[in-house]
MARTI-333397 format. One record per residue (C-alpha): residue in one letter; x, y, z. Coordinates in steps of 0.5 Angstrom, whole numbers, plus 500, padded with zeros to 3 digits. Each point is the difference from the previous one (the first is absolute). Layout:
BEGIN
AXYZ ...
//
This chain:
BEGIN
X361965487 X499508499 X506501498 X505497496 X505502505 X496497505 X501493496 X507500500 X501502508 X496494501 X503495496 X507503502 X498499508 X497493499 X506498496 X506503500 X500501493 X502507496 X495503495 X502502494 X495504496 X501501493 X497502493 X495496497 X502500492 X495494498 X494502496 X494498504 X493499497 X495507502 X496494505 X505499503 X502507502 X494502501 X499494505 X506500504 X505506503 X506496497 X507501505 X506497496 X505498505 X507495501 X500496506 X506494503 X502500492 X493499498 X495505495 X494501503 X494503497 X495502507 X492502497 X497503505 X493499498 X495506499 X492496501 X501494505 X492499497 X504497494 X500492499 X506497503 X501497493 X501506497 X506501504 X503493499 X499501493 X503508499 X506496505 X500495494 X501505495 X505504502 X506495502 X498499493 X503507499 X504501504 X506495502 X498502508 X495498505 X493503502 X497500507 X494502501 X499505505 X494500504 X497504506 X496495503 X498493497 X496495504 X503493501 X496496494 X503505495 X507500503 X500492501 X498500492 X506504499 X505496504 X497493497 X502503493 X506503503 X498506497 X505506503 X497505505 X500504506 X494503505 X500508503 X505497507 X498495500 X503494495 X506499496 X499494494 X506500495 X500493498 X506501495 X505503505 X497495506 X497505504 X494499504 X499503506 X494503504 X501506507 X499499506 X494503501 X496495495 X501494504 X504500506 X502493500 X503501491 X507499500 X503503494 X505497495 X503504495 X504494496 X500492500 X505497506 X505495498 X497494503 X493503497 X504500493 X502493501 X493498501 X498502493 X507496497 X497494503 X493501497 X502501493 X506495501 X493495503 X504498506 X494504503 X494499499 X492503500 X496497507 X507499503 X500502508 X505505503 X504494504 X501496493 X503507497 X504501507 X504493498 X500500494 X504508500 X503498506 X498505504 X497501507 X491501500 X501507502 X504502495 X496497494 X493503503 X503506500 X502499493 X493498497 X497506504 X505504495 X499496494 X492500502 X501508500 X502500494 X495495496 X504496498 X496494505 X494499505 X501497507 X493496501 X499496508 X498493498 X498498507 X505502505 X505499494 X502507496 X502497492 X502504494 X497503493 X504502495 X498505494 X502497494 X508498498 X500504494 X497507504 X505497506 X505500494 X499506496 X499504506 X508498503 X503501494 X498507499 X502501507 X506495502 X505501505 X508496499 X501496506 X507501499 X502505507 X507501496 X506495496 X507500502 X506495497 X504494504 X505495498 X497495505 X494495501 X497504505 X495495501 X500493503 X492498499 X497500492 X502504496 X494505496 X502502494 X498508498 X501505494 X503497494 X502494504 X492498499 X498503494 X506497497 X496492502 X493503499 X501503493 X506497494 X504507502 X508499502 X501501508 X506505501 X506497503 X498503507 X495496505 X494504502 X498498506 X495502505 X500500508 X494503504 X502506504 X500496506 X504493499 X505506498 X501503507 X504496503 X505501494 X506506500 X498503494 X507504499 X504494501 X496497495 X499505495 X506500494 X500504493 X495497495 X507499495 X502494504 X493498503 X497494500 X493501503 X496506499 X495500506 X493503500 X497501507 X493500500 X495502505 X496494500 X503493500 X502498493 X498492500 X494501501 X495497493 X507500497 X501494495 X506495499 X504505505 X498506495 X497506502 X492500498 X499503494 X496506502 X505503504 X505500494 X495504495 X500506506 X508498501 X502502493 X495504497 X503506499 X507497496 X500502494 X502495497 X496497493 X503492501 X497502508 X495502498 X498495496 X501495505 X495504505 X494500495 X502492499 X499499508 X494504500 X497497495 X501493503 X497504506 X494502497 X498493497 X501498508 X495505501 X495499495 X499492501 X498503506 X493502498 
//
C-alpha cells in the first residue's frame, strides 16, 4: 500500500469491518523499526499490528520471524503487508498461516478467519469471510473422529445429514481457509484434513456459541429424545452438581412450528431452560448429552472457579482424544 490510509480503505470496503488506529507504546527492537512502517490498529475487537515492508528483496524468512517476535511483544497480532508477492511465497505463508495482505489484491487474516481475494484476481474466487454453520460442523465431526481423512463428500453428507450441495459448499470454505485439501481420486472427490491439533488450536481461538438464544418453560417441548445442554451435561461430564433447572437444547428448526409465547414462562417457576441452536443438537452428542466441544465454547465465559475447573477436566480429556491420534 502507499499509504497507511490506503490500507485501511481497502480492509473496510472488503470487509465491512472499521479500522481503528492507535499508538503503539511497545518498544520495538531498532531492526524491526528500521525494516517495516509499523501501523497499530484495532479491528472486530482484535489488536492488530500491520508491518508494511520497506525492501521486498528481503528473505521471506526474515519476515516470519519479525512477525514471531513481535507477538511476543506485543499482546497483538502482526500482518504483513506487501505490495506484490508471488504465489510460491504467498502459499508459504498461508501454509504456515502466518497473517498477511497483498496491495488490492488478498487479505489473509487466520486469526480473525478472513480469507479473501477481489475480484479481478480470479474471476471465479468466492470470498468467505468466516466459517459457516455446517463448515463449523465438519470440524466438530473431525476432531470428534466421526469424520475422517480420505472420506468423500457423499460419506460426509450422510453422516451430517445434510444435502451433497450443502456439504460441497461447506468444504469449499473450509478448503479456503486451510483447514483441508479436496483431492479428485477418480471420479470420486475425498478429503484431507490438516492435522486435529491445528483444527483444534485454531477453533478454540475463534469458536462461535451454537446457541441462537434461551428462554424458559415449565413443559416438556419435545416428543422425540431429549439433548442435554450447559450445565445439564457438564454436570454428567464432570463430578460438578447440576442446577435444578434441565438445560436443553432443540434446533432452531424442530422449534418452528412451536408458539414460543404460549411456551415461555419466568425462569422462578421454570422447569427447562431451552437453548436453540442453529444447527442440530444431536448430532456426535453422547448418551443424549450435548458433545462435549460445544460445552467449552457454551460456557467459556462464566466466571465461575467450580466451572472452570469443570471446563479444564473436559478439555483436558479432549485433548488426550486428540493426541492418541497421532
Amino acid at each position: 500500500m502507499n499509504t497507511k490510509q490506503d490500507l485501511f480503505n481497502f480492509i473496510e470496503t472488503s470487509t465491512n469491518w472499521v479500522v481503528n488506529e492507535k499508538e503503539l507504546h511497545i518498544k520495538m527492537p531498532l531492526y524491526i523499526k528500521a525494516a517495516y512502517e509499523l501501523w497499530n490498529t484495532e479491528i472486530a475487537a482484535f489488536g492488530v499490528l500491520f508491518l508494511k515492508i520497506k525492501d521486498s528483496q528481503v528473505d521471506m524468512r526474515i519476515h516470519q520471524n519479525a512477525v514471531k517476535k513481535i507477538e511476543e511483544l506485543c499482546p497483538c497480532s502482526a500482518v504483513l503487508v506487501f505490495e506484490k508477492l508471488d504465489g510460491r511465497n504467498t502459499n508459504s505463508l498461508i501454509k504456515k498461516h502466518i497473517p498477511f495482505i497483498i496491495e488490492n489484491k488478498q487479505i489473509y487474516m487466520p486469526f480473525a478467519l478472513v480469507q479473501m481475494q477481489t475480484q479481478h484476481i480470479k474471476i471465479n474466487q468466492k470470498i468467505y469471510n468466516e466459517l459457516t454453520v455446517d463448515a463449523d460442523t465438519i470440524l466438530i465431526g473431525y476432531l470428534d473422529n466421526k469424520i475422517s481423512n480420505a472420506m468423500m463428500i457423499k460419506e460426509i453428507s450422510e453422516i451430517t445429514n445434510r444435502d451433497i450441495r450443502a456439504i460441497s459448499n461447506a468444504l469449499d470454505i473450509l478448503e479456503s481457509f486451510n483447514f483441508l485439501k479436496i483431492e479428485k481420486i477418480g471420479r470420486s472427490k475425498q478429503v484431507f484434513f490438516i492435522p486435529k491439533m491445528e483444527v483444534y488450536e485454531r477453533l478454540k481461538e475463534n469458536n462461535k456459541s451454537p446457541i441462537k438464544y434461551t428462554f424458559y418453560t415449565q413443559q416438556d417441548i419435545l416428543d422425540k429424545e431429549t439433548i442435554f445442554s450447559g450445565y445439564s451435561a457438564l454436570s454428567k461430564y464432570t463430578s460438578l452438581l447440576d442446577e435444578s433447572i434441565k438445560t436443553i437444547a432443540i434446533s432452531q428448526k424442530a422449534l418452528k412450528n412451536m408458539n414460543i409465547q404460549e411456551l415461555e414462562c419466568d425462569k422462578d417457576i421454570a422447569n427447562y431452560k431451552i437453548e436453540v441452536w442453529d444447527r442440530e443438537p444431536s448430532l456426535f452428542s453422547y448418551n443424549n448429552l450435548i458433545n462435549p466441544l460445544y460445552i467449552l465454547r457454551i460456557l467459556k465465559n462464566i466466571d465461575d472457579e467450580r466451572t472452570k475447573y469443570a471446563l479444564e477436566e473436559i478439555e483436558k480429556n479432549i485433548l488426550v482424544k486428540i493426541k492418541e491420534d497421532y
